[in-house]
C-alpha positions as CSV (number, residue, x, y, z in Angstrom):
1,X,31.7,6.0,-54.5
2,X,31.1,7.5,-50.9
3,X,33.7,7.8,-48.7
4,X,33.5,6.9,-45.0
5,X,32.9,10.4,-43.6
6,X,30.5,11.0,-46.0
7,X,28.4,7.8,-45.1
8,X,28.7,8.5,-41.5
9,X,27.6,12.2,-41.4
10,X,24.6,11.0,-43.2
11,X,23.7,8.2,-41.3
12,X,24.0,10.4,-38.2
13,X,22.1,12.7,-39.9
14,X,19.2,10.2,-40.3
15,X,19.2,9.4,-36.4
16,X,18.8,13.3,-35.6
17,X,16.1,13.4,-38.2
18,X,14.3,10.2,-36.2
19,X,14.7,11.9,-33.1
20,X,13.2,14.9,-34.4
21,X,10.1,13.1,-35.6
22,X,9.5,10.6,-32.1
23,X,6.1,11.1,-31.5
24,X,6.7,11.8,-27.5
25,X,3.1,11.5,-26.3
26,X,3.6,7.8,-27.6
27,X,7.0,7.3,-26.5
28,X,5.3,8.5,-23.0
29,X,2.6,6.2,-23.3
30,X,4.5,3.2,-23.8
31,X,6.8,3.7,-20.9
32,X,4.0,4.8,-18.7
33,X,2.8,0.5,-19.9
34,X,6.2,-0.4,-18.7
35,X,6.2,1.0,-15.4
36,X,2.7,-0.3,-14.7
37,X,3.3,-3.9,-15.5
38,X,3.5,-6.8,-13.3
39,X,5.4,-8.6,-15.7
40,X,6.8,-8.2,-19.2
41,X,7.4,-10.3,-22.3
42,X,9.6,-9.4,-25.4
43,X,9.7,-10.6,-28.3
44,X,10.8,-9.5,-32.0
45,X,12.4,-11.0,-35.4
46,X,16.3,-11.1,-37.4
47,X,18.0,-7.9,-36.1
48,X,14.9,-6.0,-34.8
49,X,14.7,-9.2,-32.3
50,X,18.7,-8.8,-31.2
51,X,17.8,-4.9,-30.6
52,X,14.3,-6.7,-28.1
53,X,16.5,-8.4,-26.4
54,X,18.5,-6.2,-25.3
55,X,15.8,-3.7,-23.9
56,X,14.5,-6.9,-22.4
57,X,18.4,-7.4,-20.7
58,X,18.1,-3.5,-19.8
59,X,14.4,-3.4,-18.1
60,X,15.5,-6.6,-16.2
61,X,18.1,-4.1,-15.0
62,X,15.3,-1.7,-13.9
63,X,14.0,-4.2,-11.6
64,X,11.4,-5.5,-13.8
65,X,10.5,-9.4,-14.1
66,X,11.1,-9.8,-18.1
67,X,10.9,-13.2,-20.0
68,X,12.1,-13.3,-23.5
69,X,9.3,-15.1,-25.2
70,X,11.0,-18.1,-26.6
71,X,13.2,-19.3,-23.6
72,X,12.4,-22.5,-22.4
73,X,12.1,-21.1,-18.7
74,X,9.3,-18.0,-20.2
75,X,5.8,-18.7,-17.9
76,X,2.6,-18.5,-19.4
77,X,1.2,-14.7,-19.1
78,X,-1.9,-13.4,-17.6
79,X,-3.6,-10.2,-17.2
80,X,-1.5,-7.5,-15.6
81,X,1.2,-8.6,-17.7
82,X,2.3,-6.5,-21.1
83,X,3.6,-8.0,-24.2
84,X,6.0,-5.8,-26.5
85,X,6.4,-6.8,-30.3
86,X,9.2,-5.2,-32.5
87,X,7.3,-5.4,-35.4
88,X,9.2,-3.1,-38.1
89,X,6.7,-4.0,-41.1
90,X,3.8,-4.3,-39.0
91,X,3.5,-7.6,-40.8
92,X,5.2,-10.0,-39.6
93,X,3.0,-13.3,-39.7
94,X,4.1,-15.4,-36.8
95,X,4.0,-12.0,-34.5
96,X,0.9,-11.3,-35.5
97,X,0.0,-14.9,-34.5
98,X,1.4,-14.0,-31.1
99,X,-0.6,-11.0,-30.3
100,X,-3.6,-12.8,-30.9
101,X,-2.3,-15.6,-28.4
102,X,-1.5,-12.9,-25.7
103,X,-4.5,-11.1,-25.7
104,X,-6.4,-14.1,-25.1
105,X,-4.0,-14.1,-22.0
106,X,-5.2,-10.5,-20.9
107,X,-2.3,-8.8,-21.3
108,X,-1.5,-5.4,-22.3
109,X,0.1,-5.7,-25.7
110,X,2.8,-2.4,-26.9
111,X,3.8,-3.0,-30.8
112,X,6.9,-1.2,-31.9
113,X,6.7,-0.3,-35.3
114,X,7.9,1.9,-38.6
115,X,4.1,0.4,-40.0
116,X,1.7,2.0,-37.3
117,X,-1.1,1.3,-40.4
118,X,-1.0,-2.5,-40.6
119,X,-3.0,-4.9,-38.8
120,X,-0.4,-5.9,-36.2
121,X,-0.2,-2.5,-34.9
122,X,-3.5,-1.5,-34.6
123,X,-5.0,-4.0,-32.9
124,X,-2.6,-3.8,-30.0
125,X,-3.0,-1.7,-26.9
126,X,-0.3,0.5,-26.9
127,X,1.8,1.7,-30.6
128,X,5.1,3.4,-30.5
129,X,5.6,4.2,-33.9
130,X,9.4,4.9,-34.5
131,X,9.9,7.2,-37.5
132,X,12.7,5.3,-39.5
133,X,12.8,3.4,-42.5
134,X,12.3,0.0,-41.9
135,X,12.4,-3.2,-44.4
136,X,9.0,-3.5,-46.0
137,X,7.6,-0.9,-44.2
138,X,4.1,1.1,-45.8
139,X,4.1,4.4,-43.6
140,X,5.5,6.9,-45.9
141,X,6.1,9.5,-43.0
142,X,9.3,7.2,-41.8
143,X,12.9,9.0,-42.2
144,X,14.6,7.5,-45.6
145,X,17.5,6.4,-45.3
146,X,20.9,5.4,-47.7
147,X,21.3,2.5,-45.6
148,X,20.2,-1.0,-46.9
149,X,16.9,-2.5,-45.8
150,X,16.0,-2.1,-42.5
151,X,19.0,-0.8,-41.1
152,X,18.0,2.7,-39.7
153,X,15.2,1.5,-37.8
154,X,17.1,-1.4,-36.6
155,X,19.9,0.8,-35.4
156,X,17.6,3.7,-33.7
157,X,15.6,0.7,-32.0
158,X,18.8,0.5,-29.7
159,X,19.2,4.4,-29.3
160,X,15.5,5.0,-28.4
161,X,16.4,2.2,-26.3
162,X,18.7,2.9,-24.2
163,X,17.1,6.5,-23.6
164,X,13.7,4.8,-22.6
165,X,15.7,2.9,-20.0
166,X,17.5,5.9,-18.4
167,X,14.2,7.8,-18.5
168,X,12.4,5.0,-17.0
169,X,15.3,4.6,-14.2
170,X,15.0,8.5,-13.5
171,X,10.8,8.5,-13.0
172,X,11.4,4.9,-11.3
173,X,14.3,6.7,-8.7
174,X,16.7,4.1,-10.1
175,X,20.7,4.7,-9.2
176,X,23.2,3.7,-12.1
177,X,24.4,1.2,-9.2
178,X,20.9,0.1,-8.4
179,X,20.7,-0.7,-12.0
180,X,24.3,-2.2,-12.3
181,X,23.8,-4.6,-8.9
182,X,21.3,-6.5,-11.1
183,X,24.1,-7.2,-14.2
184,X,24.8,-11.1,-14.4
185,X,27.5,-11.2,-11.7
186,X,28.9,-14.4,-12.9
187,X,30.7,-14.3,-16.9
């Protein structure tokens, strides 16, 4: 039986070994998308999708215009726009529906992925493949992991996360307090 700090030296291990592996160039590429659209739309599935929306909470915090696809209140897109997907298996049907709908729209569309090689992914515009194991993913290059299913690359979604954001802030000129006097001041 493993013991807790068994589990948790490994799982920290896993995250370093992700790190390691980011293809940077990509990672580059796909924040270079960020900074040059007019507006963005997010959208992703089960625990990948709670990890979207948050980047989505945290580039509204950057001073972009971002829409979570499904609320009520989301405009239509156009071109200009860019559409990210957190799409761990690459084949996720009804996301794969919804990059078809966007680039009739003319929007840039970045897929997030641990399946770079499935259809989803390469027919978008921008790919940021993220290195971890992910729940039916195909790429055999992807970090294992002890963890069940999908967990790794749902956890590292929100590390890689929250780094993109503070590098984005410092190539935008961003403050910390810039950033913060955008937080939802009424809770």
């Amino acid at each position: 039986m493993s013991s807790y700090r068994e589990l948790y030296q490994t799982v920290l291990s896993e995250h370093q070994r992700v790190f390691e592996a980011q293809d940077e160039t990509e990672l580059n590429s796909a924040m270079d998308a960020i900074r040059a659209a007019n507006r963005i739309f997010v959208v992703g599935a089960g625990r990948e999708g709670i990890a979207a929306r948050s980047f989505a909470m945290r580039l509204m915090h950057l001073g972009k215009e971002v829409h979570w696809l499904w609320d009520d209140t989301t405009p239509g897109m156009q071109k200009g726009d860019l559409f990210i997907a957190v799409n761990g298996s690459g084949k996720i049907g009804h996301i794969d529906y919804l990059l078809d709908q966007a680039k009739q729209t003319g929007a840039r569309r970045l897929v997030i992925t641990g399946s770079p090689g499935e259809r989803t992914p390469q027919e978008a515009d921008h790919v940021l493949f993220l290195p971890a194991c992910v729940y039916k993913g195909t790429d055999t290059r992807v970090v294992p992991s002890v963890q069940p299913m999908g967990n790794l690359f749902e956890q590292h979604l929100f590390l890689l996360f929250d780094i993109m954001v503070i590098l984005l802030g410092e190539t935008m000129g961003l403050t910390a307090a810039q950033m913060e006097s955008r937080h939802r001041n009424i809770e």
